[in-house]
LORO-880534 format. One record per residue: residue in three letters; x, y, z of N, C-alpha, C, O, CB in turn. Coordinates in steps of 0.001 Angstrom, whole numbers, padded with zeros to 6 digits, always signed. Glycine has a CB too. Example, Ala and Ser with C-alpha at 12.3 -4.5 7.8 and 13.67 -1.06 7.14 Angstrom:
ALA+013190-005690+007800+012300-004500+007800+013200-003300+007800+014236-003319+008465+011308-004473+009046/SER+012850-002250+007080+013670-001060+007140+012900+000030+007870+013409+001138+008039+014084-000598+005725/
end
This chain:
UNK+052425+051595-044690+051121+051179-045157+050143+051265-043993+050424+050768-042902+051167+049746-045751/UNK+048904+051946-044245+047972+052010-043158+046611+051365-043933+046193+051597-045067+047799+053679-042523/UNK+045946+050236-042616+044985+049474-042663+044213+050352-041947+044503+050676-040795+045150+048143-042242/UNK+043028+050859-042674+041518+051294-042282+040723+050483-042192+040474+049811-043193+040882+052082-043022/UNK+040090+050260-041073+039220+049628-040371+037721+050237-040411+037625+051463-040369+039772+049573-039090/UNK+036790+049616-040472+035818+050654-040359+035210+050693-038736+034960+049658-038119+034616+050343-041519/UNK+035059+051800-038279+034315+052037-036683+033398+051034-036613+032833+050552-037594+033446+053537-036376/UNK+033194+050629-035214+031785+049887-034974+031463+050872-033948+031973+051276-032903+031742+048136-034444/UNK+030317+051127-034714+029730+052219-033582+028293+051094-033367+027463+051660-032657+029294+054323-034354/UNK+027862+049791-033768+026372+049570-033503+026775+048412-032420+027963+048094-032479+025268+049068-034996/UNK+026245+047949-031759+026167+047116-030412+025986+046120-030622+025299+046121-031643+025336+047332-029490/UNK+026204+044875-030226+026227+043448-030431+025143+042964-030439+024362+043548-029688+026879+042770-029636/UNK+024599+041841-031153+023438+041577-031721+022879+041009-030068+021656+040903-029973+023523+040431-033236/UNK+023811+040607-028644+023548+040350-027728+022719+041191-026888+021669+040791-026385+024422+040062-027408/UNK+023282+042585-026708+023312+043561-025978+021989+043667-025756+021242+043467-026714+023963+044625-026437/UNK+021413+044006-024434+019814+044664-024798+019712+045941-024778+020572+046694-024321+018682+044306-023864/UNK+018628+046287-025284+018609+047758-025791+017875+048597-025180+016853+047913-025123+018222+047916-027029/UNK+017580+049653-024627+016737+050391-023439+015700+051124-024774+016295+051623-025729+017901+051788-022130/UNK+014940+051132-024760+013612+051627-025576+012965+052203-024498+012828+051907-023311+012623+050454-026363/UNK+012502+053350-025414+011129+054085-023855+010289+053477-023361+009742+052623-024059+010040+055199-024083/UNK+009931+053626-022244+008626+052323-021639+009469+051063-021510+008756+050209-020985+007084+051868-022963/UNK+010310+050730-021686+010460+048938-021619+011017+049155-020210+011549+050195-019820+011724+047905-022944/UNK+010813+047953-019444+011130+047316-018493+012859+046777-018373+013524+045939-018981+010121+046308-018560/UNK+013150+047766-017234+014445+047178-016660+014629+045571-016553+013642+044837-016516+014581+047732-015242/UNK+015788+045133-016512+016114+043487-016304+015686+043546-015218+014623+042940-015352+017578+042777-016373/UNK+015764+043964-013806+015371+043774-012549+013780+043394-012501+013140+042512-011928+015734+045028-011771/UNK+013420+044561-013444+011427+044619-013165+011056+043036-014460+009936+042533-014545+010283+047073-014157/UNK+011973+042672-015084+011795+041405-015796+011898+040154-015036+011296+039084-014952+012718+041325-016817/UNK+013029+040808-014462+012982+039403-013373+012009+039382-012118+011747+038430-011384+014496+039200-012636/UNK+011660+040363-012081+010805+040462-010713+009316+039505-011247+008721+038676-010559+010392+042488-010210/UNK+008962+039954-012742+007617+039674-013263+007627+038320-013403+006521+037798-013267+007235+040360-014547/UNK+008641+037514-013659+008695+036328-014060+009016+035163-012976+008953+033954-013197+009574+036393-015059/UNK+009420+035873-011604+009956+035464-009894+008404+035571-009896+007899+034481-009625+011206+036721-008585/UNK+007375+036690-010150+005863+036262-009665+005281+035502-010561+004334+034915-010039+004881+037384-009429/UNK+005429+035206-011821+004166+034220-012499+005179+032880-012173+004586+031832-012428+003618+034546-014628/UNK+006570+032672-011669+007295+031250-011357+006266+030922-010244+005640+029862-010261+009125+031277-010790/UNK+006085+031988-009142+005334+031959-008429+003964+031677-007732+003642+031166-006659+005543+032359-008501/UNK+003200+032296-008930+002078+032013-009169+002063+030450-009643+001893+029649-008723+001587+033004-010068/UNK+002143+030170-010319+002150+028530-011102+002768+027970-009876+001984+027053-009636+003246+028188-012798/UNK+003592+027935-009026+003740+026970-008130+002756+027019-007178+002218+025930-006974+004917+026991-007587/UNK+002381+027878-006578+001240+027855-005697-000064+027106-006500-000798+026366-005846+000903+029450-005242/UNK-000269+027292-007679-001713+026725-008384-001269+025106-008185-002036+024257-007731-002043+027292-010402/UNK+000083+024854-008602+000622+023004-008904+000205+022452-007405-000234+021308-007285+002867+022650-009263/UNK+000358+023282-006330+000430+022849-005041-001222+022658-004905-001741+021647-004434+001255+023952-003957/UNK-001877+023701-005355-002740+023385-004943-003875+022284-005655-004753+021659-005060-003013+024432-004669/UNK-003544+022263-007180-004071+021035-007387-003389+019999-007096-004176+019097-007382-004407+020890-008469/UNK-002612+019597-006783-001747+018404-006172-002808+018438-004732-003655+017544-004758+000331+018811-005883/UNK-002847+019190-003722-003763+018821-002640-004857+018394-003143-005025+017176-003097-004070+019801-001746/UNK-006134+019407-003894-006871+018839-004333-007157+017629-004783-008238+017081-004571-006974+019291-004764/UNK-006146+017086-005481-006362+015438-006556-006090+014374-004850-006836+013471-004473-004326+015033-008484/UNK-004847+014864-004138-004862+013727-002883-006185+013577-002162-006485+012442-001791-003787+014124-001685/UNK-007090+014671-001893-007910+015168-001011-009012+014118-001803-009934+013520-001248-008090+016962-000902/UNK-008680+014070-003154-010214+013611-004059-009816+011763-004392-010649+010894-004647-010417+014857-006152/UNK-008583+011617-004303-008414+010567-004599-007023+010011-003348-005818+009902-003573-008209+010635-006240/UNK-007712+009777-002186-006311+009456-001325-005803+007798-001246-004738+007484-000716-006606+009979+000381/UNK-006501+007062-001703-005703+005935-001563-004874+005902-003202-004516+004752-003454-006778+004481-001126/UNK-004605+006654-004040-003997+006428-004937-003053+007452-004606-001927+007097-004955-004654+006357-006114/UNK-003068+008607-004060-001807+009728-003420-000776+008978-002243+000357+009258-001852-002696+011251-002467/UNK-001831+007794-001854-001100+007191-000298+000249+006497-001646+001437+006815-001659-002518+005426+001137/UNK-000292+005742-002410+000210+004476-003162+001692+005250-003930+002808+004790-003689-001211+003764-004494/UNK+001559+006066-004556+002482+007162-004968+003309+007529-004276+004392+007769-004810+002029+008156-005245/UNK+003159+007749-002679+004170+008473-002143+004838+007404-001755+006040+007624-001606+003886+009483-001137/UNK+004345+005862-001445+004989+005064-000942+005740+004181-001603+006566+003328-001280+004382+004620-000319/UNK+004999+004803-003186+006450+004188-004728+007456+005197-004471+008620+004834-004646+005915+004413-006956/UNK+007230+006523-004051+008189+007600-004178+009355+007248-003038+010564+007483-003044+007414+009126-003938/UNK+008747+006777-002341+009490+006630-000770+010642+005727-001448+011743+005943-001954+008404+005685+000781/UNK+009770+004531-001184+010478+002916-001976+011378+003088-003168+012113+002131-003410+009193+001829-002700/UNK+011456+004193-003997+012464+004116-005072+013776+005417-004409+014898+005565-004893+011543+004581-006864/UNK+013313+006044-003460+014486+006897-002893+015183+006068-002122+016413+006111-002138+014118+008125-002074/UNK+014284+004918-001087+015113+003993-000235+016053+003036-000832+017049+002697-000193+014278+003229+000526/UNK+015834+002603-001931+016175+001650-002815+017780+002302-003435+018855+001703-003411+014821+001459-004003/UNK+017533+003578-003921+018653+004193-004510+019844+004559-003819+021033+004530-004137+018271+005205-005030/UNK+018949+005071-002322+020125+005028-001146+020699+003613-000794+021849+003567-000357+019522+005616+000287/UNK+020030+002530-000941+020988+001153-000436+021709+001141-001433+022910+001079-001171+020338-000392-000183/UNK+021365+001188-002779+022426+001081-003577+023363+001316-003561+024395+000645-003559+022413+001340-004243/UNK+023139+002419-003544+024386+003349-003197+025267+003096-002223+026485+003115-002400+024039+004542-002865/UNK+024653+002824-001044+025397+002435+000279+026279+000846+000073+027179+000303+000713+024071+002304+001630/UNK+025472+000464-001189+026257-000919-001304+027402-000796-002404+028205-001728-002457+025188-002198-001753/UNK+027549+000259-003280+028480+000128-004351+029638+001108-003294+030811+001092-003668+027852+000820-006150/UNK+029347+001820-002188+030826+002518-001615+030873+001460-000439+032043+001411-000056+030811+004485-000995/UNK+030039+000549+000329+030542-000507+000817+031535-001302+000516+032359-001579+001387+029880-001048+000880/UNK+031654-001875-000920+032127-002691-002082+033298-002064-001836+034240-002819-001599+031456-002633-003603/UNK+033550-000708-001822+034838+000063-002401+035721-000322-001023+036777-000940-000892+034604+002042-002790/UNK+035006+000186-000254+035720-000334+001339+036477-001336+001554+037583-001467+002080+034851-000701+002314/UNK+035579-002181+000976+036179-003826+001421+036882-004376+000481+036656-005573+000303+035095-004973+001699/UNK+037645-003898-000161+038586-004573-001328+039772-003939-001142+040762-004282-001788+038121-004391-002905/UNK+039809-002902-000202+040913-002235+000330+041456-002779+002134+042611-002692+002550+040377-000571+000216/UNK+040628-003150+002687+040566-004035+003629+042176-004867+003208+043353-004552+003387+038985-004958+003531/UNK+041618-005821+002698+042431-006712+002684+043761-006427+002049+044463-007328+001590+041843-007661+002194/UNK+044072-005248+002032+045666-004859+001367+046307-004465+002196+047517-004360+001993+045885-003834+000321/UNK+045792-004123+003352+046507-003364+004725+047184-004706+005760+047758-004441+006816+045016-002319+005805/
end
């Protein structure tokens, strides 16, 4: 008994497809590495701008930003402290 299969000759609904004129993956990624690009340089620069226009509220921000990174590091430093010292006393 022979099972006929039918050919797949068409390409996975994944695959991309080369069309005339379209853009290589490389030149896709290149276009999209410059507008990632672009938009970060603009964020930077209104971020200076707004500190430049409003600095005692940029000072106040960085020093919540500071204060909640310092905070997360003691934590931290205190829950593997904890771990330390409960092993201490088994030796």
């Amino acid at each position: 008994m022979t099972i006929e299969t039918p050919a797949n000759d068409t390409p996975p609904a994944t695959a991309p497809t080369a069309e005339p004129g379209s853009k290589s993956l490389f030149e896709q990624a290149s276009d999209l590495l410059g507008q990632a690009q672009e938009a970060i340089g603009d964020a930077i620069e209104n971020t200076v701008d707004a500190a430049k226009e409003h600095p005692v509220a940029a000072a106040a921000i960085a020093a919540g930003a500071a204060a909640a990174v310092a905070g997360a590091a003691y934590g931290i430093s205190q829950l593997v402290g904890n771990d330390d010292e409960g092993d201490k006393g088994n030796g």
